[in-house]
One Martini backbone bead per residue (centre of mass of N, CA, C, O) as a GRO file, in nm:
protein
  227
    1UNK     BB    1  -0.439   1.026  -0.787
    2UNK     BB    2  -0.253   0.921  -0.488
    3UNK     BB    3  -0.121   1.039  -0.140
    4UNK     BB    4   0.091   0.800   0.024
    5UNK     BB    5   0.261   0.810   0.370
    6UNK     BB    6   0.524   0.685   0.498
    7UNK     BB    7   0.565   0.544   0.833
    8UNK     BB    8   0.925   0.495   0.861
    9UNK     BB    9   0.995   0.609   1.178
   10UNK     BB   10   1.183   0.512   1.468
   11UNK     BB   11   0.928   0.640   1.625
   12UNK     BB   12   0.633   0.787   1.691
   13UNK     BB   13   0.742   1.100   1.744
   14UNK     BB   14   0.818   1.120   1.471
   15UNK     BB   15   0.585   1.079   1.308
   16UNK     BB   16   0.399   1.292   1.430
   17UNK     BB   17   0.594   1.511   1.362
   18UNK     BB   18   0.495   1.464   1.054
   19UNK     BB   19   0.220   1.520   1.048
   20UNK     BB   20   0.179   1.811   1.147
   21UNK     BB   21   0.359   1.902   0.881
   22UNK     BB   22   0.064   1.757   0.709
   23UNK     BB   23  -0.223   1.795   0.811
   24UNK     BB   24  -0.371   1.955   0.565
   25UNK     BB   25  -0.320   1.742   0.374
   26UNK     BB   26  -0.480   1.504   0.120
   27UNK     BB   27  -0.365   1.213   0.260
   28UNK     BB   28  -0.261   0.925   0.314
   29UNK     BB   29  -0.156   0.665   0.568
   30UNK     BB   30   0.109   0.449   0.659
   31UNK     BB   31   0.112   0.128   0.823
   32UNK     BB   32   0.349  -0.078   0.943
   33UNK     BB   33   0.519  -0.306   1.112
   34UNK     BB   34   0.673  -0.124   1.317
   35UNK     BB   35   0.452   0.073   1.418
   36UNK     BB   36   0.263  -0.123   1.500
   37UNK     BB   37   0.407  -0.357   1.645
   38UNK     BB   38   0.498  -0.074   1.862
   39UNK     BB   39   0.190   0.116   1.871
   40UNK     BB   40  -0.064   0.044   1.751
   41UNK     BB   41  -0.385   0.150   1.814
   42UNK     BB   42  -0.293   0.440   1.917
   43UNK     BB   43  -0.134   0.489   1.655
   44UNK     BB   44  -0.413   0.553   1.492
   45UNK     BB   45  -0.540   0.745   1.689
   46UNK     BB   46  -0.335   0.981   1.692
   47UNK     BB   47  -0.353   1.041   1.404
   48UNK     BB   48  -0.635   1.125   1.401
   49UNK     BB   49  -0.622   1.336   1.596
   50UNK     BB   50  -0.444   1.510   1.382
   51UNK     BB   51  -0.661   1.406   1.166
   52UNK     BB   52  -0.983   1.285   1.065
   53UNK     BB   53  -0.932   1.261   0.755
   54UNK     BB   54  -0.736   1.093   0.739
   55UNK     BB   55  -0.634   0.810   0.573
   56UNK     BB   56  -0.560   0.454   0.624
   57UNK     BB   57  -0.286   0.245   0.591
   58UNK     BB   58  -0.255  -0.124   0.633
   59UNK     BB   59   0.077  -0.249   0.614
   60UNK     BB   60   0.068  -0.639   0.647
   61UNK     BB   61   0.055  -0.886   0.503
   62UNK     BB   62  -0.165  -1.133   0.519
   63UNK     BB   63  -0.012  -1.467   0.579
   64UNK     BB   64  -0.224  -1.771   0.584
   65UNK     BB   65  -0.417  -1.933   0.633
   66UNK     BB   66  -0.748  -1.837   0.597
   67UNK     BB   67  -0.888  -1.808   0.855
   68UNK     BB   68  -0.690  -1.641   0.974
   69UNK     BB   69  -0.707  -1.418   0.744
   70UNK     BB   70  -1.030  -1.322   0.858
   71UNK     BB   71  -1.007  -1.282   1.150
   72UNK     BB   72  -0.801  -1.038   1.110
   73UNK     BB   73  -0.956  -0.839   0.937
   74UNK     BB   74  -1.173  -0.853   1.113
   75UNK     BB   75  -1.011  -0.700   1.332
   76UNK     BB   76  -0.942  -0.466   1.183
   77UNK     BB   77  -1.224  -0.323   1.195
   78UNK     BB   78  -1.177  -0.195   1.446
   79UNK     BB   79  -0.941   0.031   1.377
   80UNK     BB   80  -1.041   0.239   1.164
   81UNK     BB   81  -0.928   0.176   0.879
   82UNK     BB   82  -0.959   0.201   0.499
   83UNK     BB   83  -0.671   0.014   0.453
   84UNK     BB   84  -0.538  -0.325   0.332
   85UNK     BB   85  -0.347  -0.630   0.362
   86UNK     BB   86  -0.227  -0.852   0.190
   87UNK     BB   87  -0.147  -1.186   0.019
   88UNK     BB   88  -0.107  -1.305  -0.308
   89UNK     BB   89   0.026  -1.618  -0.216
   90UNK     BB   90  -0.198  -1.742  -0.050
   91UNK     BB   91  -0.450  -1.721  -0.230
   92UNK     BB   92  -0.754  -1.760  -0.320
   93UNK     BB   93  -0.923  -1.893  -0.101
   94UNK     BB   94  -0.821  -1.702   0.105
   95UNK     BB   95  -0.913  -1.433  -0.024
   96UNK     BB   96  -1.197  -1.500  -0.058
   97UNK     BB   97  -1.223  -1.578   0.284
   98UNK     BB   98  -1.224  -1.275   0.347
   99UNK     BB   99  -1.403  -1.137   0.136
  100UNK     BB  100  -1.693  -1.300   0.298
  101UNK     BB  101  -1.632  -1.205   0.602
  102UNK     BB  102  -1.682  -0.909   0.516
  103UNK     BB  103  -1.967  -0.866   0.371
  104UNK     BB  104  -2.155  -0.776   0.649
  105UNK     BB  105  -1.948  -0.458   0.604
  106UNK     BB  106  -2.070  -0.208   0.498
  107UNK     BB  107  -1.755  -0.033   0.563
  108UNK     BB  108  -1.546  -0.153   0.435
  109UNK     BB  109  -1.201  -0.181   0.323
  110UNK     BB  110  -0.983  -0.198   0.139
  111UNK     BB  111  -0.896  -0.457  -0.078
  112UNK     BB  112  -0.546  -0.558  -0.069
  113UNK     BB  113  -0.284  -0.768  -0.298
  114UNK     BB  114  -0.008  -0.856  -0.328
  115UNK     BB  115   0.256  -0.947  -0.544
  116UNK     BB  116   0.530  -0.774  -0.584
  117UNK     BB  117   0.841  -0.664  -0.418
  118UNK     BB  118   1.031  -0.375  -0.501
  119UNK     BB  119   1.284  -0.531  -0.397
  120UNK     BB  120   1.277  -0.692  -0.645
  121UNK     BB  121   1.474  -0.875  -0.858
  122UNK     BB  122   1.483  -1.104  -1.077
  123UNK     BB  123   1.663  -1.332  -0.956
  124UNK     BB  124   1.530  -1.355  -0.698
  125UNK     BB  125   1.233  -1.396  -0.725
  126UNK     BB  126   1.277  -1.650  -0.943
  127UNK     BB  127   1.384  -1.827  -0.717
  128UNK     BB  128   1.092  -1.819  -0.561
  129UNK     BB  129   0.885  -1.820  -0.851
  130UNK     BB  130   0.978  -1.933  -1.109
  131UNK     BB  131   0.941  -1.633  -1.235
  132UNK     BB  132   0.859  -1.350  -1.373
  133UNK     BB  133   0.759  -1.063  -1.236
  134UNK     BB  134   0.510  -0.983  -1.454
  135UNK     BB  135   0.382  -1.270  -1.513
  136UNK     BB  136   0.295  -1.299  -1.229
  137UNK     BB  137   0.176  -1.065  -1.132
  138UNK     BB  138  -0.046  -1.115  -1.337
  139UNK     BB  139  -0.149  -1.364  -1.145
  140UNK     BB  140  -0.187  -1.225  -0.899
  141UNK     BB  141  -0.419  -1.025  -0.985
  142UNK     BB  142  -0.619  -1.248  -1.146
  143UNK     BB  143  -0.659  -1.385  -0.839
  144UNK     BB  144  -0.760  -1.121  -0.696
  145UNK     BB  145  -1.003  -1.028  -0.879
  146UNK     BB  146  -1.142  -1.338  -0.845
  147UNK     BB  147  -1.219  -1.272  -0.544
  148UNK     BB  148  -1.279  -0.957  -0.482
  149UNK     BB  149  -1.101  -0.742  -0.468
  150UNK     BB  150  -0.941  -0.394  -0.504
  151UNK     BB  151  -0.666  -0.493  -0.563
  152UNK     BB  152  -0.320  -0.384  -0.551
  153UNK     BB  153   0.036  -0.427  -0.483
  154UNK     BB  154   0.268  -0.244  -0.680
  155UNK     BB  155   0.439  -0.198  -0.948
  156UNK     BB  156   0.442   0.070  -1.193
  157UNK     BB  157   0.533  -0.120  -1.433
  158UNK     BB  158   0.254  -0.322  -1.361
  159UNK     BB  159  -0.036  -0.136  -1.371
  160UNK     BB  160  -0.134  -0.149  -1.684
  161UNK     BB  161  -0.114  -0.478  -1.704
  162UNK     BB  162  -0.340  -0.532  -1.494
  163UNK     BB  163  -0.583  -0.361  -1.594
  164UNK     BB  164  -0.595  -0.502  -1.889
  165UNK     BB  165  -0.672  -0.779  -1.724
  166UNK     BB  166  -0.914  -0.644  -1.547
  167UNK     BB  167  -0.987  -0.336  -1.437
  168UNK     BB  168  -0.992   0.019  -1.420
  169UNK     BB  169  -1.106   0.016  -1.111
  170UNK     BB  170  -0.876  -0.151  -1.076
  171UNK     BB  171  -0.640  -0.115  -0.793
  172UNK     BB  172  -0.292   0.095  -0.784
  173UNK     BB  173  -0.052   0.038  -0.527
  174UNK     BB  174   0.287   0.232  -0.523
  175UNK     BB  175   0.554   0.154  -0.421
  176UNK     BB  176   0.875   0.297  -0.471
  177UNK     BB  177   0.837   0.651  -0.512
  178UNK     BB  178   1.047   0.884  -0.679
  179UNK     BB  179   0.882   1.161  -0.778
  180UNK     BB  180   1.191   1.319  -0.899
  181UNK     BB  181   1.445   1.095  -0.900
  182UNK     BB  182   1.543   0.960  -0.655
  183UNK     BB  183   1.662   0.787  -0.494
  184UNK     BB  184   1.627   0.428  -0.424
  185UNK     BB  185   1.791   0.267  -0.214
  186UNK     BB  186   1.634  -0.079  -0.160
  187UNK     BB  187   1.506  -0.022  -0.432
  188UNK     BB  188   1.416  -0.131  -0.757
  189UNK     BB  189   1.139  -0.061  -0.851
  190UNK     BB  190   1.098   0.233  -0.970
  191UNK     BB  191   0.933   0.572  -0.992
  192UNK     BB  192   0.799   0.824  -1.112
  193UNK     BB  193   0.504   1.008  -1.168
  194UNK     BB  194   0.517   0.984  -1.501
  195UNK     BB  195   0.517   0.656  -1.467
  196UNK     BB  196   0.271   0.625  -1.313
  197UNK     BB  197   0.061   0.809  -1.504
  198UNK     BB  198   0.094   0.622  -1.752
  199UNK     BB  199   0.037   0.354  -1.516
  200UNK     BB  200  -0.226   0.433  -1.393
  201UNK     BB  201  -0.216   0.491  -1.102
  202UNK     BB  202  -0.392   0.544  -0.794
  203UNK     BB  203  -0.118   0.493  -0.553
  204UNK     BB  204   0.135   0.647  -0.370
  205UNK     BB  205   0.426   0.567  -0.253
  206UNK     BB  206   0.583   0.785   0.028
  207UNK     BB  207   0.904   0.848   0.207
  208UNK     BB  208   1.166   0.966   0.207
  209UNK     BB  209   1.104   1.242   0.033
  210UNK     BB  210   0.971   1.339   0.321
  211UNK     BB  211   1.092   1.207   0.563
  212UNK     BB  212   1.426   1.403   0.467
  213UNK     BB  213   1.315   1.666   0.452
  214UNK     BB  214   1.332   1.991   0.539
  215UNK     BB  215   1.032   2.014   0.385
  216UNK     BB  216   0.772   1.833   0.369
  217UNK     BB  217   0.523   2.016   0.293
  218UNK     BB  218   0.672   2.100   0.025
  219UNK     BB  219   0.653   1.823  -0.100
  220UNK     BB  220   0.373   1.748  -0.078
  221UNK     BB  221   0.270   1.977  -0.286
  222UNK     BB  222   0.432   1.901  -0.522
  223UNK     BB  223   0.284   1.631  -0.547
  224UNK     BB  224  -0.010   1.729  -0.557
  225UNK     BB  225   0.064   1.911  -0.803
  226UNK     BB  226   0.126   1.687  -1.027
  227UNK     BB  227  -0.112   1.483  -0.997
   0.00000   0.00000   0.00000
């Protein structure tokens, strides 16, 4: 299992100063919406400046026509980043248009597709794909791993019955994780490491209980020690 740190923090300023004060530890970095389309590829650039060894995760949830989603991916190409994703809401021909797209490319990125978002509770879910969240999640990583995708983004309750229907290999990266029990936030869907390691989880995503702590690198620590 792999501990992936989520920069949802206000500023780029204030990212970057989260990054030097965890620069040592062998960890993936997650760049989701605001600070992409706030800070760009120089905000990737200035990651890498600060440890080139950092793995990038770009966490932009693909989705459009299939044409438009592959289009996307080839320009991710460009950015050097490790890790992206789509939605599997998208389709399986999507998925596959993209990952076809990829074909021509020695080095390309893992590509995952979201499931279900661990914002949701059962009633709101159900409201949108009229189906509960297991059987829905395992359908859509059914649909992610028939395209040839390298896994999934769910929540850790659904990781083990997913690699279950597809293969242990099937990668499950999980947002949500509240390492050592704490507070859930806007998350619904919660778990903590111990529930993690249980449900084979490949990837844990990890955001306020490290950049909230008075000292960051103590909690990445423990954390990796725990892994």
């Amino acid at each position: 299992m792999q501990l992936c740190v989520a920069l949802d923090l206000p500023t780029q300023k204030e990212n970057l100063a989260l990054l030097e004060k965890i620069k040592t530890y062998d960890v993936w970095i997650k760049v989701g919406f605001r600070s992409y389309i706030r800070d760009g590829k120089e905000f990737i650039e200035a990651i890498k400046a600060i440890n080139p060894e950092f793995k990038i995760f770009l966490d932009l949830k693909l989705y459009d026509i299939p044409n438009t989603m592959a289009d996307a991916a080839e320009s991710i190409m460009g950015l050097g980043v490790d890790m992206f994703n789509v939605h599997a809401s998208a389709g399986k021909l999507a998925m596959k248009t993209v990952m076809q797209r990829l074909e021509k490319y020695e080095n390309r990125p893992i590509v995952l597709a979201v499931t279900a978002l661990t914002s949701f509770d059962e009633e709101n879910f159900k409201a949108i794909y009229n189906q509960d969240i297991a059987s829905k999640a395992d359908q859509f990583a059914k649909d992610t791993y028939e395209a040839g995708m390298d896994g999934v983004v769910c929540s850790a309750f659904e990781s083990a019955s997913i690699k279950n229907i597809t293969s242990d290999s099937f990668a499950t990266l999980c947002p949500g994780i509240r390492p050592f029990g704490e507070d859930a936030g806007d998350q619904k869907r919660v778990a903590d490491i111990a529930k993690a390691k249980e449900q084979q989880v490949d990837f844990i995503v990890v955001g306020r209980p490290i950049y909230q702590a008075k000292d960051p690198a103590q909690i990445v620590e423990k954390i990796l020690k725990n892994l």
